[in-house]
N, C-alpha and C positions, 0 to 999 in steps of 0.2 A: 504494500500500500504506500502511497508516495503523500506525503502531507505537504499541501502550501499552506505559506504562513505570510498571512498580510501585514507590512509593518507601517507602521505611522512616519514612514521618508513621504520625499516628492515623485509623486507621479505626473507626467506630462501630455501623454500621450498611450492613453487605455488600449488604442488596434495592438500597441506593439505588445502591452502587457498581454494582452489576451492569446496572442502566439502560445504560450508557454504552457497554458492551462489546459486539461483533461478531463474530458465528462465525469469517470472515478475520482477525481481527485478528494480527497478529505482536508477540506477546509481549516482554519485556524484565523480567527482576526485577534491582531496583539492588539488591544485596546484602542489606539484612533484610526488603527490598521482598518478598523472597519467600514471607514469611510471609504474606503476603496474597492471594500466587497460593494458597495452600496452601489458605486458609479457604475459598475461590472452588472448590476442586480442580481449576487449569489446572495445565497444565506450560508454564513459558515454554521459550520458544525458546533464550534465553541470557540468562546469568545476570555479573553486571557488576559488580566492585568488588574491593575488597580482602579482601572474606569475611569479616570480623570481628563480624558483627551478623545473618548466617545460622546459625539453628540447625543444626550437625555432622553430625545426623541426619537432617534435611533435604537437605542439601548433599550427603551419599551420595547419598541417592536420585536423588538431580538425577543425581550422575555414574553409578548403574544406570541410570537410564533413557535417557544419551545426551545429556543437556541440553549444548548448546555454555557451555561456563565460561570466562568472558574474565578472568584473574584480575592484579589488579594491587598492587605494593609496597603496604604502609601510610604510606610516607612519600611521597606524591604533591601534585602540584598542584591536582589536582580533584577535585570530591565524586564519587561514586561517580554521583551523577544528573549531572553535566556526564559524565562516560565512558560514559553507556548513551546521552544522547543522543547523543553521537560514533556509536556502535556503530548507534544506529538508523537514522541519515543515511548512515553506511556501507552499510548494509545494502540501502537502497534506500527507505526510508521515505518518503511524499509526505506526510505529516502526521502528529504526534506530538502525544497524550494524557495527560498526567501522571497517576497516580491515588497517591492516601495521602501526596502533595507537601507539605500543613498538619497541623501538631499538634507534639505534642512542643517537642525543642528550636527555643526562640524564632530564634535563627540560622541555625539549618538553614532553617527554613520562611522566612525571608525573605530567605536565598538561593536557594531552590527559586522562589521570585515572582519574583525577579529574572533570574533565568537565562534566560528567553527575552527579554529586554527588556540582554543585555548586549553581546551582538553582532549582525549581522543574519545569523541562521541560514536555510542555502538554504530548510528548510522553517516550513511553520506549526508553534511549539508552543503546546497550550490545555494548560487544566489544569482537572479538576472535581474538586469534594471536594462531597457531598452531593446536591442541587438547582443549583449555583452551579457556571458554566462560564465561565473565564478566558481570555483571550487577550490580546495585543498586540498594537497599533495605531503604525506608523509613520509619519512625517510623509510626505505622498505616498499613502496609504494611505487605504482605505475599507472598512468591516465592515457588512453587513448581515444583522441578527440578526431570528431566526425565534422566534416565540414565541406566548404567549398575552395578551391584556389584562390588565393587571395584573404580568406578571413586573417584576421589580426588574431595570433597568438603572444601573450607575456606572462612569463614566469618571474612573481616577486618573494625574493625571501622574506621570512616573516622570522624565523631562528636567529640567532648571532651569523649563523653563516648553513648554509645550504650546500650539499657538499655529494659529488657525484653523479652529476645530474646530463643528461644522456638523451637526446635529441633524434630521433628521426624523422623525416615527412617534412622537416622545418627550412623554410628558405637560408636559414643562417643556423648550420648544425653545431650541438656544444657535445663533447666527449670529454667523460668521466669530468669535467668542472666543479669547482666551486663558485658561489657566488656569495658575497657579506651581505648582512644587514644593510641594506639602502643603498645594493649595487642597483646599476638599471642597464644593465649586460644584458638580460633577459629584456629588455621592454620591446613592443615592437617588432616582433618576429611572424613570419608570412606561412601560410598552407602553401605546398605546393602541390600535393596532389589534395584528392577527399579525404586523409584520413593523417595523422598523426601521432607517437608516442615522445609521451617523456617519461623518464626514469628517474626518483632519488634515491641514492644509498643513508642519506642522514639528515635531518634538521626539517624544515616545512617550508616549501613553498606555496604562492596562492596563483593558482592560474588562471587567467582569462583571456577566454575566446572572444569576440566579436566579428558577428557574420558578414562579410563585406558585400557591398550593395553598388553596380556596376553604374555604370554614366547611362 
């Protein structure tokens, strides 16, 4: 079962979100996240946070129509998007989706990047904001990404240093590499054919594809 999780970032443009989503899919709004189920017109399954940032009006409706409401203190440990991912992995999720995770506040969004690269969660989380689909890479680990010629691949370390790291399918190949904390060696690298692998032997990279879109 694959769970999206709506978060309270900026959404710009709904068509491109709506790409991503699956008739199955088991819903999640983190709390103002659910203004974005709204724009979408889904009803999530359950609704997750301290409730401060869901419109009142909204938030009834959710309770007419039965939406499970997982509601917690304002004075918590974790963001409302760290307790839906709980709730999703609870739930039975084999893969989680982040959506409206970037924009707004600067802190928010790069704890929201950071949250799956902070512990080793039993599942996969991605996260896509537009054309651009994010995930995490652990050392031990190997991604092979599906695409067109041309999409934009980059690998960012997120460890003190990322270490091993092993490239094919990619317009600029790296063997056995390491890369530090805040290299941008990885930024900016091309599909050449449909399909691509990367390898790391140590530490965590974050990588994102973005589909490229022709003249």
């Amino acid at each position: 079962m694959r769970a999206v999780i709506f978060v309270n970032g900026t959404i710009t443009d709904y068509s491109q979100l709506a790409q991503w989503l699956r008739p199955d899919d088991y819903t999640i709004a983190a709390d103002g996240g659910a203004a974005h189920c709204a724009a979408l017109g889904l009803l999530p399954a359950v609704l997750v946070g301290d409730l401060d940032s869901i419109d009142p009006t909204l938030l009834a409706e959710y309770e007419q129509a039965g939406v499970t409401i997982e509601r917690h203190p304002p004075h918590k440990d974790e963001t409302d998007l760290e307790l839906a991912v709980r709730r999703a992995v609870a739930d039975g999720a084999t893969e989680i989706l982040l959506l409206g995770a970037l924009g707004g506040r600067l802190d928010q969004t790069l704890a929201n990047l950071l949250l799956p690269a902070r512990q080793a969660w039993p599942v996969p989380i991605l996260l896509a904001d537009g054309r651009q689909l994010a995930r995490v890479l652990r050392g031990g680990e190997s991604v092979t990404i599906h695409g067109q010629p041309g999409d934009t691949v980059s690998a960012v370390p997120l460890s003190a240093e990322a270490t091993g790291i092993n490239y094919t399918g990619l317009e600029y190949p790296l063997t056995d590499a390491t890369l530090p904390l805040g290299s941008t060696q990885g930024v900016s690298n091309r599909l050449v054919g449909e399909s691509a692998t990367i390898q790391l032997s140590s530490g965590i990279l974050l990588v994102v594809q973005e589909k490229f879109v022709g003249a």
